[in-house]
Biopython code that builds the backbone (N, CA, C, O; Angstrom):
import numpy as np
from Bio.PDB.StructureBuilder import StructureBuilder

atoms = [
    (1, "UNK", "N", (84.233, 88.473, 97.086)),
    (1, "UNK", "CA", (85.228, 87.581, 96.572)),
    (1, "UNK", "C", (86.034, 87.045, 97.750)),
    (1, "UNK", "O", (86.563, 87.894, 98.466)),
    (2, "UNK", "N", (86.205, 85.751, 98.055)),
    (2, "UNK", "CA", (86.932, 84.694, 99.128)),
    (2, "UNK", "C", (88.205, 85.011, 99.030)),
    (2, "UNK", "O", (88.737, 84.754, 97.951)),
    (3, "UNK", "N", (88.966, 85.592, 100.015)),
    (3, "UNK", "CA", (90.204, 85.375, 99.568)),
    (3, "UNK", "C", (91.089, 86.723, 99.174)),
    (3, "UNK", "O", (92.319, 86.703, 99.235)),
    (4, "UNK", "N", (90.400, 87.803, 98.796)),
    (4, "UNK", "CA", (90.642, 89.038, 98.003)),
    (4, "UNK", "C", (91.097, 89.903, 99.104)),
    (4, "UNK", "O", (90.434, 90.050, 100.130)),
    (5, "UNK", "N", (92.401, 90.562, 98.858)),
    (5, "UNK", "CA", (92.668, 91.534, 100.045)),
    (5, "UNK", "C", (93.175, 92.725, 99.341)),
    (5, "UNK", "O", (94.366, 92.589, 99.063)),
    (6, "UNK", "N", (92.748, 93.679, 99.016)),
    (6, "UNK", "CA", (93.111, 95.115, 98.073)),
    (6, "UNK", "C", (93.757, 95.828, 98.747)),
    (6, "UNK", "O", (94.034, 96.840, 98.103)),
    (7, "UNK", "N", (94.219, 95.848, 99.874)),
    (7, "UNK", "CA", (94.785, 96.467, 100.830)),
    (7, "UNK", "C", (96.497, 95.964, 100.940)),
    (7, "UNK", "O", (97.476, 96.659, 101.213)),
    (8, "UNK", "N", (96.421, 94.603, 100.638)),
    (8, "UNK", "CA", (97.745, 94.098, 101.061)),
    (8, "UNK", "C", (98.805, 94.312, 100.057)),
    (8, "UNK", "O", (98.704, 93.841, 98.925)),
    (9, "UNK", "N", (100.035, 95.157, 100.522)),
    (9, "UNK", "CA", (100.925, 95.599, 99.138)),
    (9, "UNK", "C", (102.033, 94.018, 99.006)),
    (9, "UNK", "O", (102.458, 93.110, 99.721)),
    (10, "UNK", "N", (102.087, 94.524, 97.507)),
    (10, "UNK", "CA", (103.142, 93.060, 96.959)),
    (10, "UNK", "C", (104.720, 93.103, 97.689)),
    (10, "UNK", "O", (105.445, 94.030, 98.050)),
    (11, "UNK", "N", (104.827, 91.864, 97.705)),
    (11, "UNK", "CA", (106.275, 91.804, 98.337)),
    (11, "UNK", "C", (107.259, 92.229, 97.170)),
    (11, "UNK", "O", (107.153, 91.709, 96.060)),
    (12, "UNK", "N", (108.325, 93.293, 97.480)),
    (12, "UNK", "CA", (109.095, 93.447, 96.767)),
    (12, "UNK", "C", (110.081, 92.281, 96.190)),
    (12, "UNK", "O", (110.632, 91.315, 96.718)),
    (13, "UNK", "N", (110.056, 92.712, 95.109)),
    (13, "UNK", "CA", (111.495, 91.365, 94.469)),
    (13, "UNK", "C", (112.421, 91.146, 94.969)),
    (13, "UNK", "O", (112.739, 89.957, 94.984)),
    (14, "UNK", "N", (113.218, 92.002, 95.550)),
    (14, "UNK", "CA", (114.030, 92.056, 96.327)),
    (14, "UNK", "C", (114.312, 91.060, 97.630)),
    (14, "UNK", "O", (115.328, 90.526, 98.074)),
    (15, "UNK", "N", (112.986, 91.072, 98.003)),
    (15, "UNK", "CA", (112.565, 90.495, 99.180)),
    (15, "UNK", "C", (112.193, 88.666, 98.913)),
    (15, "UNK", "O", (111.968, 87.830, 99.788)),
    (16, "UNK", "N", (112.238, 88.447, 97.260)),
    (16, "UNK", "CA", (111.139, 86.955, 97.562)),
    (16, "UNK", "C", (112.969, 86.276, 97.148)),
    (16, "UNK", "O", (113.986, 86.931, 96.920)),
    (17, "UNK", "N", (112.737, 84.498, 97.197)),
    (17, "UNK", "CA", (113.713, 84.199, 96.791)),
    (17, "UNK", "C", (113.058, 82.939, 95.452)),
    (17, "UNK", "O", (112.051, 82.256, 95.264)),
    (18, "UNK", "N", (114.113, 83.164, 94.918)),
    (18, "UNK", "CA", (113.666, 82.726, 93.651)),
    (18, "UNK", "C", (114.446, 80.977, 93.950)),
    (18, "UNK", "O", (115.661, 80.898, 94.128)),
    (19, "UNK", "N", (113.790, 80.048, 93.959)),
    (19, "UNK", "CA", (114.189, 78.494, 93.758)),
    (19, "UNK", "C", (114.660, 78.097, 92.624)),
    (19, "UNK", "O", (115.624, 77.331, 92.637)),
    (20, "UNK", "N", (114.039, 78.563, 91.271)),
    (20, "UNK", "CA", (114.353, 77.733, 90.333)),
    (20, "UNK", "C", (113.669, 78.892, 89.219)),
    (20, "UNK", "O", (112.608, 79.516, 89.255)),
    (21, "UNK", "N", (114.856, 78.861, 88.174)),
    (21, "UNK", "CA", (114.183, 80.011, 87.194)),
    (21, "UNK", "C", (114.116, 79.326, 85.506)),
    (21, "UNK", "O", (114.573, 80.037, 84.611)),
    (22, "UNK", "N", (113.662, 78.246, 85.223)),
    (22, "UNK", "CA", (113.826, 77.657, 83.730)),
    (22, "UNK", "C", (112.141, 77.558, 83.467)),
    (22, "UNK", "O", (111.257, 77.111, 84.197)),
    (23, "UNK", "N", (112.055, 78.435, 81.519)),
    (23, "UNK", "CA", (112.517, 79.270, 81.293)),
    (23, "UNK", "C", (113.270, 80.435, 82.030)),
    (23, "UNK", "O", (113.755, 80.547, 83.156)),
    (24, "UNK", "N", (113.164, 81.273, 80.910)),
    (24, "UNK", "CA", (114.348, 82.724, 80.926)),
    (24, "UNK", "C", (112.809, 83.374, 81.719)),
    (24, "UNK", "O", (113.115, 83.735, 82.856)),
    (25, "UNK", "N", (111.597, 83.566, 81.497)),
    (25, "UNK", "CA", (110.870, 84.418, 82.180)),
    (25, "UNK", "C", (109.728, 83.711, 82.927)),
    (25, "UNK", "O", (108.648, 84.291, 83.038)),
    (26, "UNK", "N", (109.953, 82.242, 83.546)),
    (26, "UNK", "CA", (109.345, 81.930, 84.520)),
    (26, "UNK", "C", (110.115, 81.489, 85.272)),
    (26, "UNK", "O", (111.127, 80.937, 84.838)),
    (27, "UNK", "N", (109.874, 81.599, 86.639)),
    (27, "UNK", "CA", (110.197, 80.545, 87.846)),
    (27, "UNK", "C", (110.038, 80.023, 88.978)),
    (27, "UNK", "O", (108.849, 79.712, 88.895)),
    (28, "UNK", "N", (110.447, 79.619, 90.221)),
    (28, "UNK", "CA", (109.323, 79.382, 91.274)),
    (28, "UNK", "C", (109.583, 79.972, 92.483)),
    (28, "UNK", "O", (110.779, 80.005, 92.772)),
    (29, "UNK", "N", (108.844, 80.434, 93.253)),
    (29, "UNK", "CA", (109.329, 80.944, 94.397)),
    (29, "UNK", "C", (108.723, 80.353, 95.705)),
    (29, "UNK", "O", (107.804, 79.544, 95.838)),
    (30, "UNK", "N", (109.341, 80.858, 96.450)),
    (30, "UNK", "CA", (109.200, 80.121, 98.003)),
    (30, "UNK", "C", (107.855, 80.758, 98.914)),
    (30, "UNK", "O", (108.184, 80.764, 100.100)),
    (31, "UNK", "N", (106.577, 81.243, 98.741)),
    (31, "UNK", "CA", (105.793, 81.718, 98.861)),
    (31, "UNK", "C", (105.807, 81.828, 101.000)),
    (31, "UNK", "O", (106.477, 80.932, 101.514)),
    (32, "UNK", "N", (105.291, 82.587, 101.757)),
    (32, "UNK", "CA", (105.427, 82.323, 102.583)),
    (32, "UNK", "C", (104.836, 81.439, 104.017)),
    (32, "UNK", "O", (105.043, 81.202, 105.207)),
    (33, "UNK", "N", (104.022, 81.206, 102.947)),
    (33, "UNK", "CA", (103.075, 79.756, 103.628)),
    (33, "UNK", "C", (104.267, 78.564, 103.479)),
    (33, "UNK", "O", (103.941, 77.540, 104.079)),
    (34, "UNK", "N", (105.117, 78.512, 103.042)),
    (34, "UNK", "CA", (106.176, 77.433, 102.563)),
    (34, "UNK", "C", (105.952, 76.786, 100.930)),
    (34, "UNK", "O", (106.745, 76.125, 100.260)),
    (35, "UNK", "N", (104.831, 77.165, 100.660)),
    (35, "UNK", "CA", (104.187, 76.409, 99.200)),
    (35, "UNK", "C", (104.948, 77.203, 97.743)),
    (35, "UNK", "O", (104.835, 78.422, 97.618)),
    (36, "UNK", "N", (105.528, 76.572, 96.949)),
    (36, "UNK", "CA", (105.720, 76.932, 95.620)),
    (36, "UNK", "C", (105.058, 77.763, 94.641)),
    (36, "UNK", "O", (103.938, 77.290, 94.448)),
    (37, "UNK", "N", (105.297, 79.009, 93.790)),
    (37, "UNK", "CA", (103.860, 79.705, 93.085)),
    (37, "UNK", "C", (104.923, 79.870, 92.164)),
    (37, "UNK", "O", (106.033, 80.249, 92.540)),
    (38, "UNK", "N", (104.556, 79.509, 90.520)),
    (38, "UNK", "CA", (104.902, 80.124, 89.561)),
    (38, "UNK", "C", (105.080, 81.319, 89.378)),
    (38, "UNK", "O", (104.112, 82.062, 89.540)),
    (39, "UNK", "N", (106.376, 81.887, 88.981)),
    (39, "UNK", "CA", (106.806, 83.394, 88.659)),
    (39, "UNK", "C", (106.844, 83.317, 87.194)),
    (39, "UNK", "O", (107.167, 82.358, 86.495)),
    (40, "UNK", "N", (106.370, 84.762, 86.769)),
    (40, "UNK", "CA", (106.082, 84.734, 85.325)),
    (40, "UNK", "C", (106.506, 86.144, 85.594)),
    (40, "UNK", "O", (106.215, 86.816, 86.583)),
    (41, "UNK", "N", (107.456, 86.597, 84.257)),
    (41, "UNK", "CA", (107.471, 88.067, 84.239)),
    (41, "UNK", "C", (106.191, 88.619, 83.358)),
    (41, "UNK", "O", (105.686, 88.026, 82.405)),
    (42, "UNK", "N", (105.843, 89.707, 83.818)),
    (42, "UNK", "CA", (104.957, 90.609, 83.696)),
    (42, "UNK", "C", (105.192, 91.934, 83.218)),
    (42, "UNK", "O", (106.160, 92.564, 83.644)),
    (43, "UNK", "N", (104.091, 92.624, 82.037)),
    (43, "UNK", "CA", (104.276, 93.619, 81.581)),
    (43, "UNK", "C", (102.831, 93.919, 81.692)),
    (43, "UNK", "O", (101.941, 93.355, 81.056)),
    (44, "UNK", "N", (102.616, 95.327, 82.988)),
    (44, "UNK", "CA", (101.328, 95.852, 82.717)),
    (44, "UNK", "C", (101.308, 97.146, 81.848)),
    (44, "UNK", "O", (102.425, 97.656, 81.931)),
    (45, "UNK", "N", (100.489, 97.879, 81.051)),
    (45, "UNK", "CA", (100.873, 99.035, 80.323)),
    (45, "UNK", "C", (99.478, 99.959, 80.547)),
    (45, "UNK", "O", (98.377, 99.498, 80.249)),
    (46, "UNK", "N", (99.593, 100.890, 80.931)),
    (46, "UNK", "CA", (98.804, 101.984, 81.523)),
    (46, "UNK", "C", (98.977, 103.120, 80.750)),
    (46, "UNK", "O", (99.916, 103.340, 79.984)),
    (47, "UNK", "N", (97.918, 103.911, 81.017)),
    (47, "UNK", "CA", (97.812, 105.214, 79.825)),
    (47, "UNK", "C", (98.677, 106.345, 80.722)),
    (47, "UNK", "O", (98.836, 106.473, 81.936)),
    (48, "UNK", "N", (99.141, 107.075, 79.610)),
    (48, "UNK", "CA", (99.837, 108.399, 80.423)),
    (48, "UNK", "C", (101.202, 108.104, 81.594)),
    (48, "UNK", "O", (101.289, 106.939, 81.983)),
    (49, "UNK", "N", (101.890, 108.774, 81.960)),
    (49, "UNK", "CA", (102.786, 109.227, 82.934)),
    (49, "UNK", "C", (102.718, 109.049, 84.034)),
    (49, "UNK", "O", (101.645, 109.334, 84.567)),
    (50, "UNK", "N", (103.806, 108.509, 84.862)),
    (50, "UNK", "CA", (103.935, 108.826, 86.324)),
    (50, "UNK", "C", (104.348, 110.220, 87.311)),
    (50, "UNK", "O", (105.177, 111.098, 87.072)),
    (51, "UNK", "N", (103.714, 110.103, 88.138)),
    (51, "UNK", "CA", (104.078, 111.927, 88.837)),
    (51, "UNK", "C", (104.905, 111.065, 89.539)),
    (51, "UNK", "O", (104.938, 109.837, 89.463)),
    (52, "UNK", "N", (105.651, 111.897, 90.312)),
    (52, "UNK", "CA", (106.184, 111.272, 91.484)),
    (52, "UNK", "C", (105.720, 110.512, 92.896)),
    (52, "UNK", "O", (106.488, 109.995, 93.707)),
    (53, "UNK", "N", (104.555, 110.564, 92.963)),
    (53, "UNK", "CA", (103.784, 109.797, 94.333)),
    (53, "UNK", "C", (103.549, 108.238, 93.502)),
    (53, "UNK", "O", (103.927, 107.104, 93.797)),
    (54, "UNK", "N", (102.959, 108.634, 92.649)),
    (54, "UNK", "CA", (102.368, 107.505, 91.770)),
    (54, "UNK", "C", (103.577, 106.218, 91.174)),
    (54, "UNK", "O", (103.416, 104.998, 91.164)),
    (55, "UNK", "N", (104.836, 107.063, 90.693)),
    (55, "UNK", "CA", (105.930, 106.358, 90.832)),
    (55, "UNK", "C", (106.641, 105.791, 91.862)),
    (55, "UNK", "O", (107.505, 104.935, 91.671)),
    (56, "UNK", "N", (106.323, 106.223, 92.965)),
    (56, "UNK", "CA", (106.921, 106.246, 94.453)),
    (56, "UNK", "C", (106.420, 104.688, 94.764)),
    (56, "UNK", "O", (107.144, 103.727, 95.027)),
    (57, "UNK", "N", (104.727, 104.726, 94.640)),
    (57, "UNK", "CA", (103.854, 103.452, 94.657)),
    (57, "UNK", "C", (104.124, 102.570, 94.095)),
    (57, "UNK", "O", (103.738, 101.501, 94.566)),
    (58, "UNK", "N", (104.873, 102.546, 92.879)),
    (58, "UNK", "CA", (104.955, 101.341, 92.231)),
    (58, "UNK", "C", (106.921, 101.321, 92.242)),
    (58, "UNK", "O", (107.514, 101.028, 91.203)),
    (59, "UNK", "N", (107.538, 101.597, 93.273)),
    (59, "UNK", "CA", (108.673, 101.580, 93.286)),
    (59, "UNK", "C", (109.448, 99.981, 93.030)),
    (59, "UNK", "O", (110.572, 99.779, 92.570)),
    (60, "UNK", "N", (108.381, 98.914, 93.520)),
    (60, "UNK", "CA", (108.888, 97.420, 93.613)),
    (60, "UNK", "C", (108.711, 97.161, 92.234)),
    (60, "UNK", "O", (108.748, 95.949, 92.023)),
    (61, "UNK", "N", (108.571, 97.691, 91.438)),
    (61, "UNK", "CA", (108.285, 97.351, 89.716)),
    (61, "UNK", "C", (109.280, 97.986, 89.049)),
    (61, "UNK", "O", (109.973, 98.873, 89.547)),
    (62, "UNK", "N", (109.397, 97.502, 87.759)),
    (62, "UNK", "CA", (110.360, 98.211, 86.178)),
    (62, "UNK", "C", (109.528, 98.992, 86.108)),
    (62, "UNK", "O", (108.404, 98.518, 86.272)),
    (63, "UNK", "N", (109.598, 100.518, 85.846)),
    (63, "UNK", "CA", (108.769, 101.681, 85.107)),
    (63, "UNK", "C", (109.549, 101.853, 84.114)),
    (63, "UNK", "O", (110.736, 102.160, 84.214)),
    (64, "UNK", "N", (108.846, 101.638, 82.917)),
    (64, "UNK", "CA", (109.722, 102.297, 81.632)),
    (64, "UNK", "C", (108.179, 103.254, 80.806)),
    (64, "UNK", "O", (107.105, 102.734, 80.503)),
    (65, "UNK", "N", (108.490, 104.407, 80.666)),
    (65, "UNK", "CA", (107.968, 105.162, 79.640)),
    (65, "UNK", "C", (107.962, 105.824, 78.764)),
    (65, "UNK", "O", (108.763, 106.727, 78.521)),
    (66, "UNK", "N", (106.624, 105.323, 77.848)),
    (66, "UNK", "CA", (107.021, 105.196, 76.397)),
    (66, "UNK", "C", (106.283, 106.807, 75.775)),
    (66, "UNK", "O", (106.789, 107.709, 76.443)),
    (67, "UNK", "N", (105.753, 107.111, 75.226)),
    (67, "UNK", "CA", (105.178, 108.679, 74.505)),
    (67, "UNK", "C", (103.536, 108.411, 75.067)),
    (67, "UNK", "O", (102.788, 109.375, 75.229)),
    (68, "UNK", "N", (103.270, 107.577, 75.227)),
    (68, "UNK", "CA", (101.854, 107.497, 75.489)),
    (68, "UNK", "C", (101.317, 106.727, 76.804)),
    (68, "UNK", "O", (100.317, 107.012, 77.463)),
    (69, "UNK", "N", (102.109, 105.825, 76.985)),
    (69, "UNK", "CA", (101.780, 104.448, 77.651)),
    (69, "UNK", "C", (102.964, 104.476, 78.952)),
    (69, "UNK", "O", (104.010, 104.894, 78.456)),
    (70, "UNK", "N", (103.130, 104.219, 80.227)),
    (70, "UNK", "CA", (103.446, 103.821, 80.890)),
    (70, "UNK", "C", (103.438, 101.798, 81.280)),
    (70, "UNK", "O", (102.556, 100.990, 81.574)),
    (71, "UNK", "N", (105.083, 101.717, 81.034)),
    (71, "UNK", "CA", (104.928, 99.791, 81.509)),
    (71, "UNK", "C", (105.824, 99.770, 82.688)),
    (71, "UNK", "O", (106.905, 100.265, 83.010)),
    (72, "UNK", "N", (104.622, 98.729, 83.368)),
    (72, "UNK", "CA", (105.281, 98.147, 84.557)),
    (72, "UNK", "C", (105.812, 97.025, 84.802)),
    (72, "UNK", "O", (105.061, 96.160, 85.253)),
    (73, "UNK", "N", (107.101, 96.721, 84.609)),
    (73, "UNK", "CA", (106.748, 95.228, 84.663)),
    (73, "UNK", "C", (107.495, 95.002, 86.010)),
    (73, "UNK", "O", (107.777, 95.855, 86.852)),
    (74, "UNK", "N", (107.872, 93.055, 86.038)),
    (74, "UNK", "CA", (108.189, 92.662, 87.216)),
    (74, "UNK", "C", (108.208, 90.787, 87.063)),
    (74, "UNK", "O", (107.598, 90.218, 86.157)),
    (75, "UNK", "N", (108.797, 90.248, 87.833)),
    (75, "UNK", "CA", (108.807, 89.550, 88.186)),
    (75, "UNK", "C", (107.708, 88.795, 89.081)),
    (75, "UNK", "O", (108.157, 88.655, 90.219)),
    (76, "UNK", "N", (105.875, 88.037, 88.887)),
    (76, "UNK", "CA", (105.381, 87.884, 89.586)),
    (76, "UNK", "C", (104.768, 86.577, 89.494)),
    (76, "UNK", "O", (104.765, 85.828, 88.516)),
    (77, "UNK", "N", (104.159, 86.362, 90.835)),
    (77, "UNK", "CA", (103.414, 85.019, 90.730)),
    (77, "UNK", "C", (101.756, 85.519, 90.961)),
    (77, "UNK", "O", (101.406, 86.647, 91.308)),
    (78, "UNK", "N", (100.929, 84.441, 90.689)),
    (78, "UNK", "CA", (99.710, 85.278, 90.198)),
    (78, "UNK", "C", (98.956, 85.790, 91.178)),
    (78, "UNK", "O", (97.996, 86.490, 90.856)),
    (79, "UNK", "N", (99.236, 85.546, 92.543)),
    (79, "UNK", "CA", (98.656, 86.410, 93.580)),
    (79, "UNK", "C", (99.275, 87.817, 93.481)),
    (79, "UNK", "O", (98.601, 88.846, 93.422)),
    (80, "UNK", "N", (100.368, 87.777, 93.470)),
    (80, "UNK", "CA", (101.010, 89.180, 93.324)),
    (80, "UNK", "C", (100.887, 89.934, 92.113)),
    (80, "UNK", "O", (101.264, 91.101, 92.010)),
    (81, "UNK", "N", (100.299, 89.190, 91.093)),
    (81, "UNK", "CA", (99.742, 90.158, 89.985)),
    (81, "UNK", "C", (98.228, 90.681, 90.216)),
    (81, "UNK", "O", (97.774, 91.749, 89.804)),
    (82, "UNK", "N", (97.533, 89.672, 90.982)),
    (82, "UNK", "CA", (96.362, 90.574, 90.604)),
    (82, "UNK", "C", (96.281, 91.589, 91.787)),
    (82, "UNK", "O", (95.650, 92.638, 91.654)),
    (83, "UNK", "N", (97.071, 91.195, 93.208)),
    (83, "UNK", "CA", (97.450, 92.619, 94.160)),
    (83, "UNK", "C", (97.807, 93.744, 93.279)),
    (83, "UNK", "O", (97.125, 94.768, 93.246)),
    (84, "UNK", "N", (99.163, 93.525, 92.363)),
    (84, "UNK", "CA", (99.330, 94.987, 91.404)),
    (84, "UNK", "C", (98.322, 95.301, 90.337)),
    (84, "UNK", "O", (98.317, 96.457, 89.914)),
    (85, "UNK", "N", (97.282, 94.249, 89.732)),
    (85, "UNK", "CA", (96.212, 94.973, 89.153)),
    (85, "UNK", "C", (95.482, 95.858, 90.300)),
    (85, "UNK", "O", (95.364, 97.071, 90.126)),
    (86, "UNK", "N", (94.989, 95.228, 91.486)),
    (86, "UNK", "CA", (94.277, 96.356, 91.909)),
    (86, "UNK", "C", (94.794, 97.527, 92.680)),
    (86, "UNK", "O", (94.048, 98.435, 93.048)),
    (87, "UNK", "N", (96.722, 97.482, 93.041)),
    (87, "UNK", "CA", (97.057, 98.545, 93.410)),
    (87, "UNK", "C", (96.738, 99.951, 91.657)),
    (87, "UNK", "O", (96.280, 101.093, 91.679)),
    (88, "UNK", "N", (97.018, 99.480, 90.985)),
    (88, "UNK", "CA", (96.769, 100.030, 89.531)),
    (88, "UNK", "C", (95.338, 100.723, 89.320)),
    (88, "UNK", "O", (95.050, 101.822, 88.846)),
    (89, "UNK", "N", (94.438, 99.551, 89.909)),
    (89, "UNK", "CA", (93.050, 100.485, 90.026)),
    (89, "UNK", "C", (92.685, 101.559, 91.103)),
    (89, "UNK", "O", (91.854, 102.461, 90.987)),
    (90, "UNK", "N", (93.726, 101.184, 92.503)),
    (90, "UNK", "CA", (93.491, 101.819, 93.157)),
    (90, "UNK", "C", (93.828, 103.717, 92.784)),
    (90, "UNK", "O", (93.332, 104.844, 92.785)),
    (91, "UNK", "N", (94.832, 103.053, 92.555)),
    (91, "UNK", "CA", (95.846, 104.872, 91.941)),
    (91, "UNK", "C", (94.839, 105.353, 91.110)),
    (91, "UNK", "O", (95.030, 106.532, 90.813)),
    (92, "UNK", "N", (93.715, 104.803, 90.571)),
    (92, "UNK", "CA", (93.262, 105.667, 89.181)),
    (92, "UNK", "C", (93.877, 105.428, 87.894)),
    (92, "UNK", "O", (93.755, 106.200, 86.943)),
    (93, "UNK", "N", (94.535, 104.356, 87.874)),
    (93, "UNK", "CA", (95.465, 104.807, 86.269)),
    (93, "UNK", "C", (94.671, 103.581, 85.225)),
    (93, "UNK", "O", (94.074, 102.594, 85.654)),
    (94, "UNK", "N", (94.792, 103.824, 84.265)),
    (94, "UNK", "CA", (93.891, 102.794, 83.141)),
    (94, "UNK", "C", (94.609, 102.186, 82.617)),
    (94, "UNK", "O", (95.496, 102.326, 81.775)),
    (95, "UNK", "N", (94.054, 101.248, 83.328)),
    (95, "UNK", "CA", (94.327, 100.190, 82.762)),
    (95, "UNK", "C", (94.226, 99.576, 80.878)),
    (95, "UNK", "O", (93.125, 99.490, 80.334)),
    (96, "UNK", "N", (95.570, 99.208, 80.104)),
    (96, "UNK", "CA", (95.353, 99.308, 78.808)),
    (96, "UNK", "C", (95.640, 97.823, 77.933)),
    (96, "UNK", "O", (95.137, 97.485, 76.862)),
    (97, "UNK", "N", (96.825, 96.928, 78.961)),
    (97, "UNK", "CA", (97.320, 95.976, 79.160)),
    (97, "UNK", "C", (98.262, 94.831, 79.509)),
    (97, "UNK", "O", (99.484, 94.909, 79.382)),
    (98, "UNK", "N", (97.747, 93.987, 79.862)),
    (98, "UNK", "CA", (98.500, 92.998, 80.122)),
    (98, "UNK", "C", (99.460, 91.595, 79.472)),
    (98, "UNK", "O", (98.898, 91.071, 78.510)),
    (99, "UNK", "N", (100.601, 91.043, 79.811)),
    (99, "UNK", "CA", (101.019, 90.254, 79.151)),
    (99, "UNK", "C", (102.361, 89.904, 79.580)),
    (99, "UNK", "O", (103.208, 90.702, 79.981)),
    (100, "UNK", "N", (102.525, 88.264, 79.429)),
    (100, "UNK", "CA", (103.284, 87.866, 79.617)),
    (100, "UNK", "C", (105.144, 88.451, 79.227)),
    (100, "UNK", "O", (105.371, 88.707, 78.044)),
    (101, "UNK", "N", (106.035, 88.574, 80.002)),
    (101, "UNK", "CA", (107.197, 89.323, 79.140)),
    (101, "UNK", "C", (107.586, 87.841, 77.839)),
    (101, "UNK", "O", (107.239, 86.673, 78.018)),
    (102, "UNK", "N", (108.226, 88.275, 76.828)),
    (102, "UNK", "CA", (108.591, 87.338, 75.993)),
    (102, "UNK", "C", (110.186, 86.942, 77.200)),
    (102, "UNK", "O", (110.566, 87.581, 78.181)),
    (103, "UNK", "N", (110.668, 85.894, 76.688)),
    (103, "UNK", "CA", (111.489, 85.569, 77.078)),
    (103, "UNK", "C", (112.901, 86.327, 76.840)),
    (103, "UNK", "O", (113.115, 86.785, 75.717)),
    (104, "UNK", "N", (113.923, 86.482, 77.917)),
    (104, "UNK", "CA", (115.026, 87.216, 77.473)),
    (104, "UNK", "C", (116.075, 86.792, 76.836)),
    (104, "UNK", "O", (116.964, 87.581, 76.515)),
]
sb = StructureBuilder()
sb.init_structure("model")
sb.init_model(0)
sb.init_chain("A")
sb.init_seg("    ")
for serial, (resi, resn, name, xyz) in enumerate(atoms, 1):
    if name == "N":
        sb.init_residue(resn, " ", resi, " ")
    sb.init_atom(name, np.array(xyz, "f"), 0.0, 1.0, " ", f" {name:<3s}", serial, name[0])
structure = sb.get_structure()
């Protein structure tokens, strides 16, 4: 795959700056090539619990958990989602699903 780097971790939120946020759960950010990428919030949901290493890894994300399911969400544009799909595969955790956040 052209282009694919499984290695490279997502820039924390913290770190990107947000240009323009209309809607409530999209908006655009300043990518660092200088180019614009749609931000969409994100809810990934994974089976089972975080230990502490595994939580440690996904520290740049929302962890909320539920009795069964672990969700991650976040603030992302779609390079940086499919980096956190495959940090997600990398850890081992199963993947159960994905989806846009509804609006806040």
């Amino acid at each position: 795959m052209t282009g694919h780097h499984p290695h490279r971790m997502m820039t924390p939120p913290a770190c990107r700056r947000i240009v323009e946020t209309e809607p409530a759960n999209e908006g655009v950010i300043a990518t660092r090539s200088g180019k614009e990428a749609l931000v969409t919030t994100y809810e990934i949901r994974v089976i089972g619990s975080f230990g502490p290493a595994v939580r440690e890894a996904f520290a740049d994300m929302m962890v909320e958990v539920e009795p069964t399911i672990t969700v991650l969400s976040g603030d992302l544009d779609q390079h940086s989602l499919h980096t956190l799909l495959d940090r997600v595969r990398a850890a081992g955790l199963e993947l159960v699903g994905v989806r846009q956040a509804p609006p806040a």
